[in-house]
C-alpha positions as CSV (number, residue, x, y, z in Angstrom):
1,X,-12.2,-72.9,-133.4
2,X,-11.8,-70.2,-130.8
3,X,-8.3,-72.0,-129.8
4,X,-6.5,-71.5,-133.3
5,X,-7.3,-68.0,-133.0
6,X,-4.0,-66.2,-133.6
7,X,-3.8,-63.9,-130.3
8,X,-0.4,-61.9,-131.4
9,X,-0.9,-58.4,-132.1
10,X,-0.4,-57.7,-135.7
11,X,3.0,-56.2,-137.0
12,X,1.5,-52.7,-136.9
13,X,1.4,-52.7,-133.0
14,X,4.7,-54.5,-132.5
15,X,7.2,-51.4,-132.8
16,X,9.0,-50.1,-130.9
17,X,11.1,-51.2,-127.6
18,X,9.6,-53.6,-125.0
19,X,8.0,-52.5,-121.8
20,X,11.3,-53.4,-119.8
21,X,13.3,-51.2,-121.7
22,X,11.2,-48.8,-121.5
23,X,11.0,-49.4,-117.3
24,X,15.0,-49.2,-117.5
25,X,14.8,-46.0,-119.8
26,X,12.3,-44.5,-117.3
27,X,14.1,-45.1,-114.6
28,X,17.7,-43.6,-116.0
29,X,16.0,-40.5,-116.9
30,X,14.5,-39.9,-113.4
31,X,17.8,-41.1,-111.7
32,X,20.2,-38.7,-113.6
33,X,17.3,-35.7,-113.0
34,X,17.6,-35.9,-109.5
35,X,21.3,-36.2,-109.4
36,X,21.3,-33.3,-111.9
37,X,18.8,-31.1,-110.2
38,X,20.6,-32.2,-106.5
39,X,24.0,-31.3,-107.8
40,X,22.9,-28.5,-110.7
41,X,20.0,-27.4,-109.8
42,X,18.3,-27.3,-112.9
43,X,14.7,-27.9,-112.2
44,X,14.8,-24.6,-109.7
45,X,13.1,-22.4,-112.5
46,X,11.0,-24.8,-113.4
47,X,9.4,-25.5,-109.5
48,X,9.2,-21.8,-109.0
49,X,7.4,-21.6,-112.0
50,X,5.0,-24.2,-111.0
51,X,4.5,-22.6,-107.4
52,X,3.8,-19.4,-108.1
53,X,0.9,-20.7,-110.6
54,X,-0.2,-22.8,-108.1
55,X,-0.2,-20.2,-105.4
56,X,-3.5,-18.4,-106.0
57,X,-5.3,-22.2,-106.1
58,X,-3.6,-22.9,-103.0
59,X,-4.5,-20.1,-101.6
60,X,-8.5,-20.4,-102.9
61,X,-8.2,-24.4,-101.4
62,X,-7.0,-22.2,-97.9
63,X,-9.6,-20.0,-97.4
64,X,-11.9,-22.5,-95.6
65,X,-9.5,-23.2,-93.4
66,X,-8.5,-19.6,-92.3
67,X,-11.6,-18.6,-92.6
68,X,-12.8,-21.6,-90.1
69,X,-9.2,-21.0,-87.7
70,X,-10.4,-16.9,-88.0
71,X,-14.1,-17.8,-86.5
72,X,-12.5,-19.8,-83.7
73,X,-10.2,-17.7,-82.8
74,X,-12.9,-15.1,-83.0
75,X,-15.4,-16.6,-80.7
76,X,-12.2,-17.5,-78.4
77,X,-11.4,-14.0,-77.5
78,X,-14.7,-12.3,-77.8
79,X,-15.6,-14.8,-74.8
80,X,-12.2,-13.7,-73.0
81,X,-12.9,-10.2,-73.8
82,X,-16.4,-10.5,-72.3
83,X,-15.1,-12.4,-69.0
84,X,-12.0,-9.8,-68.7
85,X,-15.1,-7.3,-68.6
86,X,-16.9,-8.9,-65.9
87,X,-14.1,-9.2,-63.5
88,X,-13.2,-5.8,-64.4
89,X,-16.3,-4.4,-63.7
90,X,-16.5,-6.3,-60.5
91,X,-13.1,-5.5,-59.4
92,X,-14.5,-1.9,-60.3
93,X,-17.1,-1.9,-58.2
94,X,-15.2,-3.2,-55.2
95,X,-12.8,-0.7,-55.6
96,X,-15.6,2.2,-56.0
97,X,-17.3,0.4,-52.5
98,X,-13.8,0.7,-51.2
99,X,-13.3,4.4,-52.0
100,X,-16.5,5.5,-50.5
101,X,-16.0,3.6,-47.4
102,X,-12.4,5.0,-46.8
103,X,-13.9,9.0,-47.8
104,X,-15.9,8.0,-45.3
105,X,-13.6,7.0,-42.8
106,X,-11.5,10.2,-43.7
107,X,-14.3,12.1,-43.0
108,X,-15.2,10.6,-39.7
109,X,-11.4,10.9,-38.9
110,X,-11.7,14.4,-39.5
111,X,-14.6,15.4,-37.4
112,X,-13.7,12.9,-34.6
113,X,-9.8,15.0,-34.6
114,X,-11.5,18.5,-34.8
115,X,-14.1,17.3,-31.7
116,X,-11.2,16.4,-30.0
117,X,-9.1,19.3,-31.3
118,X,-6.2,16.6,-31.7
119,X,-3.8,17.7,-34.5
120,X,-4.0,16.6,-37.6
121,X,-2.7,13.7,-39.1
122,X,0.9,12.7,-40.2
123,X,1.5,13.2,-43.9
124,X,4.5,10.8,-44.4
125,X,6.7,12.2,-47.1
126,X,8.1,9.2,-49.5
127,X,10.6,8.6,-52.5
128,X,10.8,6.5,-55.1
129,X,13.4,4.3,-55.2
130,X,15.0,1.2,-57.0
131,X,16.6,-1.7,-56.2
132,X,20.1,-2.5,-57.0
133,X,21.2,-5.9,-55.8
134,X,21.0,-8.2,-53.0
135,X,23.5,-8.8,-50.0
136,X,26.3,-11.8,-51.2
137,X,25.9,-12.4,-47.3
138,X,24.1,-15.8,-47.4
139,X,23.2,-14.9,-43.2
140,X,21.5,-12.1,-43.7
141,X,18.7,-10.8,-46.2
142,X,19.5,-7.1,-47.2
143,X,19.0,-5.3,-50.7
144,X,20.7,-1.9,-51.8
145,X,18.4,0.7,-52.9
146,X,19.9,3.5,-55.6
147,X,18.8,6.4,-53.2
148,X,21.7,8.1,-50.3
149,X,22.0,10.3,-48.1
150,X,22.7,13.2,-51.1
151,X,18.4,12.1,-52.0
152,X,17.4,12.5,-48.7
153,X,17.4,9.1,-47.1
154,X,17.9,8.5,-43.6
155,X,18.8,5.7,-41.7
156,X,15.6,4.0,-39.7
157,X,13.6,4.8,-42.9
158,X,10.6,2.2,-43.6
159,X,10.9,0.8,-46.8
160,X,7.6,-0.5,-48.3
161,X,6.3,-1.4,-51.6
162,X,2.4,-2.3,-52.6
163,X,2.3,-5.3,-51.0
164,X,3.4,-3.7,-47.4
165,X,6.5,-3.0,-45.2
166,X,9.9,-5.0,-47.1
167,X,12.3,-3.4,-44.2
168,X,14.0,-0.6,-42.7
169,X,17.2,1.4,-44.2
170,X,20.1,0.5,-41.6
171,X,23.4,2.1,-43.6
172,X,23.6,5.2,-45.6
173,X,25.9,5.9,-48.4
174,X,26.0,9.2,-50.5
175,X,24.7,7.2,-53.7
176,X,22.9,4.5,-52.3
177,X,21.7,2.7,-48.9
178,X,21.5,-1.0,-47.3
179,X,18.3,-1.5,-46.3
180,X,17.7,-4.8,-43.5
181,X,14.6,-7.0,-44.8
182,X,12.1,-8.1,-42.3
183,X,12.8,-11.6,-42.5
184,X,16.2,-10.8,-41.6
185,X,17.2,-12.6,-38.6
186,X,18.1,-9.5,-36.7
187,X,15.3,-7.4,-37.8
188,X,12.0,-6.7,-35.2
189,X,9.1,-4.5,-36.1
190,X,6.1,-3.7,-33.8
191,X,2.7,-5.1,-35.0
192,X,-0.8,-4.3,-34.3
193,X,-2.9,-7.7,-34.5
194,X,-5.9,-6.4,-36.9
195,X,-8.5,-8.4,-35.2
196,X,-7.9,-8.5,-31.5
197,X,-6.1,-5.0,-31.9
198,X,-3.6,-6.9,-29.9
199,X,0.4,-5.4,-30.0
200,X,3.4,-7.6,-30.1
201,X,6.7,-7.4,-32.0
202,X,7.7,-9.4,-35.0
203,X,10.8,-10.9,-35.8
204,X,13.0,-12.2,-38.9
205,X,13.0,-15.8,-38.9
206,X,16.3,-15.5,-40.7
207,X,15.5,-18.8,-43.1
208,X,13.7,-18.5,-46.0
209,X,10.7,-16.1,-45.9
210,X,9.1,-16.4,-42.5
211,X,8.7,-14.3,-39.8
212,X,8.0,-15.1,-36.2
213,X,5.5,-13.3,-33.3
214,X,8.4,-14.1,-30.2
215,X,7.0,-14.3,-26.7
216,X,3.3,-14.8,-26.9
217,X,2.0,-16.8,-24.4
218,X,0.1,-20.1,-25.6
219,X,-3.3,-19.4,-24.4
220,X,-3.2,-15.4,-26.4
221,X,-5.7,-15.0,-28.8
222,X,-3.7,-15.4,-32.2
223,X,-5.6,-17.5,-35.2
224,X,-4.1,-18.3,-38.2
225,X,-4.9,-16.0,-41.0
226,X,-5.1,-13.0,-38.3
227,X,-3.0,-9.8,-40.5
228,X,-0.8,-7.7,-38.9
229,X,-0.2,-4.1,-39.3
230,X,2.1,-1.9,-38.1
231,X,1.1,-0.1,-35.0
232,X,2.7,3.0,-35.3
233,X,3.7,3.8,-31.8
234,X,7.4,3.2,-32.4
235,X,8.1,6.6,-33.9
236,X,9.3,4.9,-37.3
237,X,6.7,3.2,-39.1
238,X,3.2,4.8,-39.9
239,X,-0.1,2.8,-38.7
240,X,-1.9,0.8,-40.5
241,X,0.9,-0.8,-43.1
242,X,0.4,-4.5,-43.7
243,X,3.5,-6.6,-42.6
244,X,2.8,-10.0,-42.2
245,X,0.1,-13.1,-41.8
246,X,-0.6,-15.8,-39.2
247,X,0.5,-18.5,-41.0
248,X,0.9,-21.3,-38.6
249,X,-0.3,-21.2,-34.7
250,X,2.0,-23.9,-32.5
251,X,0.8,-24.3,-28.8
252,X,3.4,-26.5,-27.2
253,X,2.5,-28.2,-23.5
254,X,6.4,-28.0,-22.6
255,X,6.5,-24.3,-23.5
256,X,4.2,-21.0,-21.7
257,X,4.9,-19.2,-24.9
258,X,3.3,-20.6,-28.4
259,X,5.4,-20.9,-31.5
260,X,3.6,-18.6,-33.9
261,X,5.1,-18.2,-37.6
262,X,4.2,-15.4,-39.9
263,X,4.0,-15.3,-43.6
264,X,5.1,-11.2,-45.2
265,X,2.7,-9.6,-47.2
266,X,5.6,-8.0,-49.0
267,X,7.7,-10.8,-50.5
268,X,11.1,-9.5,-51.3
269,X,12.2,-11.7,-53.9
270,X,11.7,-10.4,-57.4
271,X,11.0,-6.6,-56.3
272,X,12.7,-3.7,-58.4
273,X,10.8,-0.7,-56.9
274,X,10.2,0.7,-53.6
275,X,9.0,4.1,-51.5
276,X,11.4,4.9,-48.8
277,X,9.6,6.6,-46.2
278,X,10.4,9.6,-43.6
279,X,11.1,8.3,-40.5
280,X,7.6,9.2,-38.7
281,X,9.8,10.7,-35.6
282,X,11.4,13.0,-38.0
283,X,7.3,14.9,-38.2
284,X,6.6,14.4,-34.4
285,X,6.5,17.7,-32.4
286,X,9.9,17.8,-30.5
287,X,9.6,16.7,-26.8
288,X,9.0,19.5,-24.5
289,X,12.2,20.7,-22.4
290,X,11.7,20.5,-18.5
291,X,12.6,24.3,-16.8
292,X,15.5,25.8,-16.4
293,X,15.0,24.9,-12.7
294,X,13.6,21.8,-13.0
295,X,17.1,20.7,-15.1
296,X,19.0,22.5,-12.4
297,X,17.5,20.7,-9.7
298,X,18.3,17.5,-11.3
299,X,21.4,17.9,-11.3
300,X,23.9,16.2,-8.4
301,X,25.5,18.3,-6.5
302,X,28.9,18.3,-6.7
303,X,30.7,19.7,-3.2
304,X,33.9,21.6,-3.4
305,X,37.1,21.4,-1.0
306,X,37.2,24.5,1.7
């Protein structure tokens, strides 16, 4: 009975076009819209109508978000901030320990140079200076500073920066100076070994940035790591300025004198500014003259024809 059921919808629900038609309709519509909005641009009012409804629910379905990437970034640089505080205050404390020691040092100085009645110390007078450019001379290592002789720069002035001693000024212009880098191969500087209080004389090692401690026999007492200062007993440099670092200690057996390579303190590369110091024999006392008859005495003889 169920079979000669009539399932066809009745006439009511028969109208209109089929589903196809309505597919290929469809489909037109939303073809020539995007061509039209592509070419024309016509749906432009319409989308910036839509977004700037939908901008403050947007913004409401953000906020978890922010507020989730806020708290993260929050707890991110309150822990930063509170380790930058600790190495701060460390690096504080080291620095007070530091001053103390060296105002007692100063002090001790003091009384051990008025006990003596020794004079007092040198107060090397320094400028400011910057650096211009380096030497186009790939055999040597040189940099020109922006400071002449019209600024008061001598040659023979040390030329140092935070680090330690970079070099030494070798040519004077009015405007500007050459200044000769340690690791120069032609430059030398006296050292003071700050652990044996050993003296010796440094040399460029005229490739790359190395230095070299020349004619040190192989059984001397020289350790990697050992720092050395400048000794100050060559009239230019003042003592106690940090030049260089044992880097590498080679005793040969066919050699008497080790192979000893230094690392500067100051590295030259990247440096803009720099102190140029007085010479320190520009603040010694002059040397004492011998007498008048002394100088006279000294002199040869010359005998005359009768």
């Amino acid at each position: 009975m169920l079979g000669t059921l009539d399932r066809t919808p009745p006439p009511f629900f028969r109208q209109g076009p089929s589903a196809l038609t309505k597919l290929v309709l469809c489909t037109a519509l939303a073809l020539f819209l995007m061509a039209a909005d592509a070419r024309f641009t016509m749906t432009q009012p319409l989308r910036s109508a839509m977004a700037t409804l939908l901008l403050p629910a947007v913004r409401l379905l953000d906020l978890p978000v922010a507020g989730w990437r806020a708290a993260v970034d929050y707890a991110g640089g309150l822990q930063t901030a509170l380790s930058q505080v600790q190495t701060l205050e460390a690096r504080l404390a080291q620095q007070a320990e530091r001053s103390s020691r060296a105002e007692r040092l100063t002090q001790e100085n003091e009384r051990l140079r008025a006990l003596l009645e020794l004079r007092p110390a040198v107060t090397v007078r320094s400028q400011a200076a910057e650096v211009l450019y380096e030497a186009p001379d790939p055999f040597s290592r040189k940099v020109f500073l922006d400071r002449g002789s019209q600024h008061g720069v001598v040659a023979g002035s040390p030329v140092i920066n935070e680090d330690g001693v970079l070099g030494q000024v070798t040519r004077v212009y009015p405007l500007s100076s050459e200044v000769t880098l340690l690791v120069d191969k032609d430059a030398a500087i006296p050292v003071l070994n700050a652990r044996t209080e050993h003296r010796s004389a440094a040399f460029g090692g005229g490739t790359g940035h190395t230095m070299e401690l020349r004619f040190m026999a192989g059984n001397d007492d020289v350790q990697t790591g050992d720092v050395l200062t400048t000794s100050g007993v060559d009239g230019v440099y003042p003592a106690g300025l940090q030049v260089a670092r044992v880097s590498a200690v080679d005793r040969r057996s066919d050699s008497v004198f080790a192979r000893i390579t230094l690392t500067p303190t100051a590295q030259p590369d990247g440096v803009r500014h720099v102190l140029v110091l007085e010479p320190l024999a520009a603040q010694q006392p002059p040397r004492p003259q011998p007498p008048e008859a002394e100088r006279g005495a000294s002199r040869p003889h010359r005998g005359g024809r009768r």
